[in-house]
C-alpha positions, 0 to 999 in steps of 0.5 A, a space after each residue: 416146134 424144131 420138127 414141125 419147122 424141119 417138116 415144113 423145110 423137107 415138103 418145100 425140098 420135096 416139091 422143089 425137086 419135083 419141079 426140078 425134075 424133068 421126065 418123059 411124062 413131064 415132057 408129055 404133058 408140057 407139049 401136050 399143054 403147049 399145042 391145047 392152049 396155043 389152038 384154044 385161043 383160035 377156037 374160041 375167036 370161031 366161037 364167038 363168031 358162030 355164036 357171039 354170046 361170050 358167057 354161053 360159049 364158056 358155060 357150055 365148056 365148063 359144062 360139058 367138062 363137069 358132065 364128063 367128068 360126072 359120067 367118068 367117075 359114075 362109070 368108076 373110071 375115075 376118082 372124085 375126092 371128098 373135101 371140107 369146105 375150107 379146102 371147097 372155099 380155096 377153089 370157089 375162089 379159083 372158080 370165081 377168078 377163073 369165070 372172070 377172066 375166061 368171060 374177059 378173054 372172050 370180051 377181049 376177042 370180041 372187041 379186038 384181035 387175037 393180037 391185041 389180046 397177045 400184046 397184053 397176055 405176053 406182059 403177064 409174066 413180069 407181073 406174076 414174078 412180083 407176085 411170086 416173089 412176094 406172096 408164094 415163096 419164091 426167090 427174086 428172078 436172077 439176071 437172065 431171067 429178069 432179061 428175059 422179061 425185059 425182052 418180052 416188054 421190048 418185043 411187044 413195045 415193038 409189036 405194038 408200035 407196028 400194029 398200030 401202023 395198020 390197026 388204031 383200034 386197039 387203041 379204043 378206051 374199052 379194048 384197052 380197058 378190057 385187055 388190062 382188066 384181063 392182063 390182071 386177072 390173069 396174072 391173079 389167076 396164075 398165083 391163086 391156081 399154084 396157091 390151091 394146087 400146093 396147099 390143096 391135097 386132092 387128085 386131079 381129077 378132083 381140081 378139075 371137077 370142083 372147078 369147072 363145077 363152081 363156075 358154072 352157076 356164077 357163069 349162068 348168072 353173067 349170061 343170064 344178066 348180058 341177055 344172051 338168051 336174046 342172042 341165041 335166039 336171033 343167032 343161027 348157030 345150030 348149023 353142023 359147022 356151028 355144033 362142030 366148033 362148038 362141040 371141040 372147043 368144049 373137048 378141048 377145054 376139058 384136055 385143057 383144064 386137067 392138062 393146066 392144072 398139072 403144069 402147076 404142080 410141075 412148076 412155079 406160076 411164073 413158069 407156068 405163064 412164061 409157057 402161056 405166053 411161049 405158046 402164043 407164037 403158034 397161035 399167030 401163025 395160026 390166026 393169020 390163015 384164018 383172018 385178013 386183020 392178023 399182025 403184019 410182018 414186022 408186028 409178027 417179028 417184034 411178038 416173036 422176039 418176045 416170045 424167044 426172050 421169053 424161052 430164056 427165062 429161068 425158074 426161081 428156086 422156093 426161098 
């Protein structure tokens, strides 16, 4: 008992210096995540405008993603893990969350703006550090860091206020509605992924597989059940331009799966959601070349303030 408790105790020192260490890899892949998911956001609003059929845009990512993966490990270039179904039921519901939460974020982009949907996202944080502390072992945040959250609310108070001099939509029920459902989904999203990844022994390239492939028949079911077929058929999508949009963003979403699913294993679900939100600051600079409702210059100011507090934001070390 004594031994399985000290082996317990080693495996927790061992993944806590790995999050601790910081290497040149580490570096990599964090920049590497930083400008995927910073510029994700802004293909899939192009998406939705060359094709807005939310479930179908995600499907077709998801999907390519499987097929590659398929074709890589068909070629033997990469590996693909056998596992048992209580290690394949941790990621159906991953997958499940994941599926949710990809088909509300598309939602939210639909209905709103990149900067509504910013508002919301930058809260998340704040909600997965309860969650951490609670569920996956984590001290409670120190001061800074609990600082550090309290600047992101007070910058998105102050985003929100200036937006709403310029934009009352994001006030409409369902835009609220959606965002929020979307804000707790992430936040789940987060603790399950660190959940699986710790307790799940398997390669990436395995994670990545089982989970794109288990989302794509749930993701099937939500377009087929919108009647987005309808869509595609009245849309002119198969443009060069359309295909091009559409033929990046599902690259880009399998650089973005392996590339998230390694920052879990390099830190803890807080962190990994302050780095999201971190990120965010490209995106708006980014949105505003692309459309005239993006978030005037002191929205812009208070989103940003958040942004920095955010960068404050400390680790907490495994209890």
């Amino acid at each position: 008992m004594n031994q399985d408790r000290w082996s317990k105790k080693d495996t927790r020192d061992m993944q806590q210096d790995d999050e601790d260490q910081v290497s040149p890899a580490s570096m990599a892949v964090f920049v590497a995540y930083f400008i995927a998911s910073s510029t994700m956001l802004i293909f899939n609003k192009l998406c939705m405008i060359v094709l807005p059929a939310p479930c179908t845009v995600t499907l077709l990512q998801v999907t390519v993603t499987t097929v590659l993966i398929a074709v890589a490990w068909c070629c033997s270039l990469v590996e693909i893990q056998a596992v048992d179904r209580a290690l394949l039921s941790q990621y159906v519901i991953y997958a499940l969350i994941f599926v949710l939460g990809i088909n509300f974020t598309m939602r939210s982009l639909a209905i709103t703006n990149v900067e509504t949907v910013l508002l919301f996202r930058s809260c998340s944080p704040v909600l997965v550090s309860v969650i951490d502390t609670l569920w996956l072992g984590r001290e409670m945040p120190s001061r800074r860091s609990f600082l550090a959250m309290l600047g992101i609310v007070l910058g998105t108070t102050w985003f929100a206020a200036s937006e709403l001099q310029t934009d009352t939509s994001m006030l409409d029920v369902p835009g609220v509605c959606v965002n929020t459902i979307n804000l707790i989904l992430t936040a789940t999203l987060m603790t399950w992924g660190k959940h699986v990844k710790d307790r799940c022994d398997v390669n990436l390239t395995t994670s990545v597989f089982i989970c794109n492939l288990t989302s794509v028949l749930p993701i099937l079911a939500l377009a087929v059940l919108e009647k987005e077929h309808l869509i595609i058929r009245e849309h002119r999508w198969l443009s060069v331009y359309a295909v091009t949009v559409l033929g990046t963003s599902c690259v880009m979403g399998t650089a973005l799966s392996y590339l998230g699913w390694q920052m879990r294993t390099m830190m803890s679900a807080t962190s990994f959601t302050v780095v999201g939100v971190l990120n965010k600051v490209l995106t708006v600079v980014l949105n505003g070349m692309y459309w005239p409702d993006h978030a005037v210059l002191s929205s812009t100011i208070g989103l940003m303030l958040s942004l920095v507090a955010g960068s404050f934001y400390q680790q907490a070390r495994r209890r």
